[in-house]
N, C-alpha and C positions, 0 to 999 in steps of 0.2 A: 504494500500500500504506500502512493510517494501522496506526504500532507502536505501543504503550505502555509504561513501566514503571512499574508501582504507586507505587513511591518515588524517583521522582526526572522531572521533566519531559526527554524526552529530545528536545527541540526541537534545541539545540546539536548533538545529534548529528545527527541529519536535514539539519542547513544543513550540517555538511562532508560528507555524504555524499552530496549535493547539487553538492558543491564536486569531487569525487573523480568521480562518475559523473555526471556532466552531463546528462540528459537519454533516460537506459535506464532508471531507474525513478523514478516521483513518490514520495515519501515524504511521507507528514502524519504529524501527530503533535499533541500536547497537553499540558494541564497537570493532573496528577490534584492533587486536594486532599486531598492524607492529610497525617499529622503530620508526617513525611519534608518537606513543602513549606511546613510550617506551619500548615495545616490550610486553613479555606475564606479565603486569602491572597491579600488583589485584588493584593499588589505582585508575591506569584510566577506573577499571572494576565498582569500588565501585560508582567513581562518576558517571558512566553511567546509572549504575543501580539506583542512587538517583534521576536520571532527566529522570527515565521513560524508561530505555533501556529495550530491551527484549531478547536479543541476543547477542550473545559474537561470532566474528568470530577470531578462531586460527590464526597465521601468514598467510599474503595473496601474496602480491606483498615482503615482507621480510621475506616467507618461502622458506628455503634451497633449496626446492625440485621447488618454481618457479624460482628459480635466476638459478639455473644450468639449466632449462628446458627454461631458457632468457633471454635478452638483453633490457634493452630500446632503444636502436637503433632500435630494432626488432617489439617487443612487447609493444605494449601501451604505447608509450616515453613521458617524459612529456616535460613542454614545453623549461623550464629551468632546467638546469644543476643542480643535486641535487649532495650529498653526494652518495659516492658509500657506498652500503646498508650493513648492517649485516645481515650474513645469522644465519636464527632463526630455529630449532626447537625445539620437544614437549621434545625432549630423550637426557637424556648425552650420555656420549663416551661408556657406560656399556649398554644404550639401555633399561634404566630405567627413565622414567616420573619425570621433574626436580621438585624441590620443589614448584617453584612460580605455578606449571600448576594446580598441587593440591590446590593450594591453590587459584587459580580461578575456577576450575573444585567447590570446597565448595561454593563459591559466585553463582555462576549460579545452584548448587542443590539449596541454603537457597533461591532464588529469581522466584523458578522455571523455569527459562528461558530456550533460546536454546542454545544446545550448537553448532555449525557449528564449523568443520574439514578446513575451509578456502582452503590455498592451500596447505597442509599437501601433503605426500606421502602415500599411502596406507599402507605401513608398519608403520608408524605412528600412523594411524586411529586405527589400532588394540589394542595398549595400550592404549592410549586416550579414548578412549569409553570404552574399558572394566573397567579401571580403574575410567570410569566419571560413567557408572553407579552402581559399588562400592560403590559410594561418594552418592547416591541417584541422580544423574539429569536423567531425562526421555524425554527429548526432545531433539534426535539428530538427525544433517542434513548433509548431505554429498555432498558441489557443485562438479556440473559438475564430474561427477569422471571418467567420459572415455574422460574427460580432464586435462592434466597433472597430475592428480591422482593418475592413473595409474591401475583402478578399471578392472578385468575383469567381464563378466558374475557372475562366480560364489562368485566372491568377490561381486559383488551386490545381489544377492542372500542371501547371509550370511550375507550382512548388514540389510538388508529388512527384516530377521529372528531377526536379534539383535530388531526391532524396530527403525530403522534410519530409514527417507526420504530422499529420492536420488533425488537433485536440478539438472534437466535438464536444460542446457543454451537454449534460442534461438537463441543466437548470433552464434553459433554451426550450425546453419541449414539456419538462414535469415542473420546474415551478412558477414562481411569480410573471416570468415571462411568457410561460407555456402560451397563453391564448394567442402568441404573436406568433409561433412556428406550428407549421402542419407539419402532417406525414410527409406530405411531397417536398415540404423543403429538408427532410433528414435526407431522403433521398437522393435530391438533389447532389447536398452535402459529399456525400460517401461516392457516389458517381464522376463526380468531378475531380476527386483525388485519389479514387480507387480504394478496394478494401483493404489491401495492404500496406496500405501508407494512410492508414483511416486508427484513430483512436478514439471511443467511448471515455470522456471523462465525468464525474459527477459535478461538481462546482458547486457540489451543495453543502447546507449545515449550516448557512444563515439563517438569522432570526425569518420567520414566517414561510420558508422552503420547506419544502420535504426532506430526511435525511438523505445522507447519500447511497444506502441501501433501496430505500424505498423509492429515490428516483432511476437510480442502475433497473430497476425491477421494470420501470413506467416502459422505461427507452426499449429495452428488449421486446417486451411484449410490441413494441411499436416495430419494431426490427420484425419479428416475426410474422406480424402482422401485411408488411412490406416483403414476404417472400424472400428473405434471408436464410440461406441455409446456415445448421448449427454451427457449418464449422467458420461460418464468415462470420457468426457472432461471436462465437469464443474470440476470434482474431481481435474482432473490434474493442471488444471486454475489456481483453488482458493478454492475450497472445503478444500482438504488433507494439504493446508499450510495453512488455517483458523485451521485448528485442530492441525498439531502443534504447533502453536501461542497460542491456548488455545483459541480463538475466538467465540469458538462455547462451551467455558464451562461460566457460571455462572459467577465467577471470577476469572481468566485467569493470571495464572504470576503478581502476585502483590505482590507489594512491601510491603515487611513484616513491613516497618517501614515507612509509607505511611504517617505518619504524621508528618515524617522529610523532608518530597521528597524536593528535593532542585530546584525553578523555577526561572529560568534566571530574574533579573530587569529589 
């Protein structure tokens, strides 16, 4: 199971709970780059990757392209009054990939991880990946992208050619947003980037969604409903994001310096 939290790297927690349940559930997890972490922070990348992280997500809740596309009033508010955000991207003002991004785009090649596009702009995702894999990384993931993304068809199609997986939300079809996607658009969805470079994620577990069990359940039966065969939905599940996690290799995204990895007291 890989969790997230927008504002704060929750790797430390994964390694005690790692520590507490030995071996009944894997837990991943990562480093997202919001302002909460400093923004695109190769030292809050480095320490993540020292305590086991496997994944780097670009700007999310303090990318450009999600503060103009929201509000916390609107949008996932939190509960207390925070700082009004920096807006972060990947490109200066010339629409050239800043120095700090290369220089986490190298930490996520040297650590083999993933790289995820967070909430980038699809104009974004284009220099960012082409330039990440320049750098050597080969694990790239693109959330939700016919949300706020801005992905069409053929932009998933062209990512799905690059070697990206396209992170389908379920919160898109089972919660709060549900009445805004049909069946034809999961469809759509999966058609456009194919099933093998298609991943099921839940994005659920906020206040007033469903959990993320109960939405995993919703999207399936919508999958099968849609004339999915089993073994294209196991793929979608958890197969295609076991592969690119590295799950199903030998040894999987490790830490080249494994026997500095730094474990919480």
């Amino acid at each position: 199971i890989l969790f997230k939290d927008h504002y704060y790297s929750v790797t430390p927690v994964a390694a005690l709970l790692d520590e507490i349940m030995p071996g009944k559930v894997q837990l991943l997890t990562g480093v997202p780059c919001n302002n909460t972490t400093g923004g695109i922070n190769p030292y809050a990348v480095e320490h993540g990757f020292k305590l086991g992280a496997r994944l780097v997500w670009m700007p999310t809740f303090s990318a450009a392209n999600h503060i103009r596309h929201s509000h916390r009033k609107q949008f996932l508010p939190t509960k207390e009054k925070m700082l009004d955000p920096t807006m972060l991207t990947v490109v200066d003002d010339r629409g050239k990939l800043k120095d700090e991004v290369k220089q986490v785009l190298d930490q996520i090649a040297e650590y083999d991880a993933v790289l995820s596009a967070g909430h980038l702009h699809i104009s974004e995702i284009w220099p960012l990946f082409t330039e990440a894999q320049a750098r050597g990384v080969t694990r790239l993931l693109v959330n939700h992208p016919t949300f706020l993304i801005g992905c069409t068809p053929p932009d998933m199609a062209e990512l799905a050619k690059m070697g990206a997986y396209l992170e389908h939300s379920c919160c898109m079809w089972a919660g709060v947003q549900g009445k805004n996607y049909s069946h034809d658009s999961l469809k759509m969805c999966i058609e456009a980037g194919g099933v093998p470079n298609t991943i099921i994620g839940s994005d659920l577990g906020q206040v007033g969604n469903p959990t993320p069990v109960e939405g995993l359940r919703y999207v399936i039966q919508m999958l099968i409903d849609l004339a999915f065969g089993d073994d294209d939905i196991r793929a979608m599940i958890g197969g295609n994001a076991a592969r690119l996690m590295g799950l199903d290799e030998p040894q999987a995204a490790a830490d080249p310096a494994d026997a500095q990895r730094v474990v919480p007291a």
